[in-house]
N, C-alpha and C positions, 0 to 999 in steps of 0.2 A: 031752471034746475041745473044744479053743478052737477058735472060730471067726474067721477072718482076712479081712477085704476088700484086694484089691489092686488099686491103681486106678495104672494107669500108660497114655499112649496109643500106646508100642510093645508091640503083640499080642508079642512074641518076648521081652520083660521080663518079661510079664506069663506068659507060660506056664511062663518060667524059675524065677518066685519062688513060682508056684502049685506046680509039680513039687518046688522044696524044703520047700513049710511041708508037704507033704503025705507028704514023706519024713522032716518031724518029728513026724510024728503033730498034726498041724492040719489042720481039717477051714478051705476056702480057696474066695472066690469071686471072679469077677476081674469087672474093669471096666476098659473101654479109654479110660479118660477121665472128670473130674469129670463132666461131666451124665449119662453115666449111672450113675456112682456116687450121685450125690442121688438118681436115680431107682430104683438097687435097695436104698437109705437108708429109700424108703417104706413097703417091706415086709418088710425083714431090719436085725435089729440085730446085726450083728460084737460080738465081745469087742475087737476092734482092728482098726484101719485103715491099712495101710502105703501110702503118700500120695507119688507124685512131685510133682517143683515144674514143671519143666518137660514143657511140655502147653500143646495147642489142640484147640480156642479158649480154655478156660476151663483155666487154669494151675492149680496147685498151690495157691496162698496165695488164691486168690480162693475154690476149692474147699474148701477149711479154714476160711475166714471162713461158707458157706452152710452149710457142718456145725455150726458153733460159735454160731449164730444160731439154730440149731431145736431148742426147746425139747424132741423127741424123741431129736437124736440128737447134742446138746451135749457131754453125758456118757462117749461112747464115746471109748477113748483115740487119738491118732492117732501114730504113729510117721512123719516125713517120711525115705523110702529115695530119695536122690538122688544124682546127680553132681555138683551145683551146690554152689560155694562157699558156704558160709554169711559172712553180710556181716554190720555191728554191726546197722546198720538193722531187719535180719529178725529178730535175734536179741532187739533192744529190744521190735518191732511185735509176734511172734508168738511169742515164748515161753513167753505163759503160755496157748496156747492146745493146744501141741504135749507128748509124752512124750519125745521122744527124736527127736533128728537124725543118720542114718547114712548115709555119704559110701557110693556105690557104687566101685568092685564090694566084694563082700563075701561072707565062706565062708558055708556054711552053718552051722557052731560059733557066728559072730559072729551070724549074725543071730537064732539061737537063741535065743540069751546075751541080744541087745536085747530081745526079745519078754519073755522069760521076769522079765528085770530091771524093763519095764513092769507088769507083771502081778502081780509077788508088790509092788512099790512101792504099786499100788492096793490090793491085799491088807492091808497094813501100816498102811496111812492107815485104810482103814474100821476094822479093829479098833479101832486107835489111839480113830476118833472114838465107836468106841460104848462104848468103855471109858470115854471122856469125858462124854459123855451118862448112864453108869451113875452117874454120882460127883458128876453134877447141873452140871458147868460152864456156863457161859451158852453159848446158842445160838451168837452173836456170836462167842465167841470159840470155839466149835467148829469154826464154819465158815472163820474164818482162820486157826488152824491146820491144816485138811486144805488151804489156797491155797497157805502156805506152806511146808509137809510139803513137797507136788511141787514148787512152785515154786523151793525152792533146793535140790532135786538136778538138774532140770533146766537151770535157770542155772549151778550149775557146769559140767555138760558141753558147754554152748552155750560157757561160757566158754574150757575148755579146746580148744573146735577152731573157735574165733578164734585164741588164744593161737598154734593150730600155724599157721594160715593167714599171720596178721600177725602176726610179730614185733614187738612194742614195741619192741626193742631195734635194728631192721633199719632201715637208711636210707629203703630202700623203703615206709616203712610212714608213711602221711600224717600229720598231726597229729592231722585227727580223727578217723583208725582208732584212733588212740593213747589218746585221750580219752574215747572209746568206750568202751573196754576197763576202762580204771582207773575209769570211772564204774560200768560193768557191776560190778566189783571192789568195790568202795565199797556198792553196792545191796544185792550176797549177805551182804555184812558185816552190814548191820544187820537183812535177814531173817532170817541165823542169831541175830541177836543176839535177837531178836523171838521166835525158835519156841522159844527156851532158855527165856524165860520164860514161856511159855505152858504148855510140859510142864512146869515149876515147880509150876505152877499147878494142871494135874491131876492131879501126885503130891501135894501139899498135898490136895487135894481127896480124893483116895482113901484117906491116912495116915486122915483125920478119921472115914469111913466105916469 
C-alpha cells in the first residue's frame, strides 16, 4: 500500500482528498499547511506528496523548495493538486522539481490515473537505470538519463496546460507568454533529442554484453 502526504491549509480539501486516496486503497496522511508537512517530513517518508500552491504563511513553491533542498526528503515525488493557473515562469522555475501538475477539481478516476502514472514513471526510470549500471554505462550518463527520462514527460505536460491556458494563437496571449512557450518547445526538442541518444548508448552497451 502507497503511502500519500496531503498537504493543503483548507482542513475541508484536506479531508476530501484523504477520504478519496483511502477509497483507492492508499494508505493517506494529511497536513494543514507546509510547516507542518516539513515537520511530519522528519519522521515519515511518503511514496508521494500531493502539494497545494496556494497556502499561508508558507505557500506551495516555497514548500517544495524546503522539500527539494533536504537531502532526506529530495527524492520523494511531489505532485502539485491545485486551482492555480500554471504560468511560463512556474513552469521554467519548478519543473524539474515537480511529477505532475493537476488543475483542481478533479474525479477520483483522474487523480488515480496521476498518482499511479507518477509511480510506475519512477518505476520505469530505476529499472531503466539499473539495467544501465548492469551493461557498465558511465555514472554520468546514468544519472542524466534518469533527469531527463522525467524531465521531458514532465515538461510535455507542463507544456500541454500552458498550451490550454495561453493560446499562442489568441490575441490575449502576451508576447512573452508566446515566447515562453516556443522556448519551452525548443527545450523538450533537444532533451528528447539527448535521451535518444543516450538509450543508443545503453542498447549498444547491452548488444556488446
Amino acid at each position: 500500500m502507497y503511502t500519500v502526504l496531503v498537504v493543503d491549509d483548507s482542513p475541508f480539501v484536506v479531508d476530501v482528498f484523504v477520504t478519496m486516496l483511502e477509497r483507492g486503497g492508499y494508505q493517506s496522511i494529511a497536513a494543514y499547511g507546509g510547516e507542518e508537512a516539513l515537520e511530519i517530513l522528519t519522521t515519515v517518508t511518503p511514496d508521494l506528496i500531493l502539494l497545494d500552491i496556494m497556502m499561508e504563511p508558507m505557500d506551495g513553491w516555497e514548500t517544495l523548495e524546503n522539500i527539494k533542498i533536504n537531502p532526506k526528503t529530495r527524492d520523494i515525488p511531489v505532485l502539485m493538486l491545485t486551482a492555480k493557473q500554471l504560468t511560463p515562469d512556474e513552469a521554467e522555475g519548478y519543473g524539474s522539481y515537480i511529477e505532475d501538475y493537476i488543475l483542481k477539481p478533479i474525479t477520483h478516476r483522474e487523480l488515480y490515473d496521476a498518482i499511479e502514472r507518477v509511480l510506475k514513471r519512477r518505476e520505469m526510470i530505476r529499472d531503466d537505470v539499473e539495467r544501465a549500471k548492469e551493461v557498465g554505462l558511465d555514472r554520468r550518463l546514468i544519472d542524466e538519463y534518469a533527469r531527463l527520462a522525467k524531465g521531458v514527460d514532465v515538461n510535455n505536460r507542463l507544456l500541454r496546460i500552458l498550451e490550454t491556458t495561453y493560446s499562442i494563437n489568441d490575441s490575449t496571449a502576451s508576447e512573452k507568454v508566446s515566447l515562453a512557450i516556443k522556448n519551452m518547445e525548443n527545450s523538450i526538442k533537444f532533451q528528447q533529442e539527448r535521451l535518444a541518444q543516450i538509450k543508443a548508448e545503453i542498447d549498444a552497451h547491452q548488444q556488446k554484453k
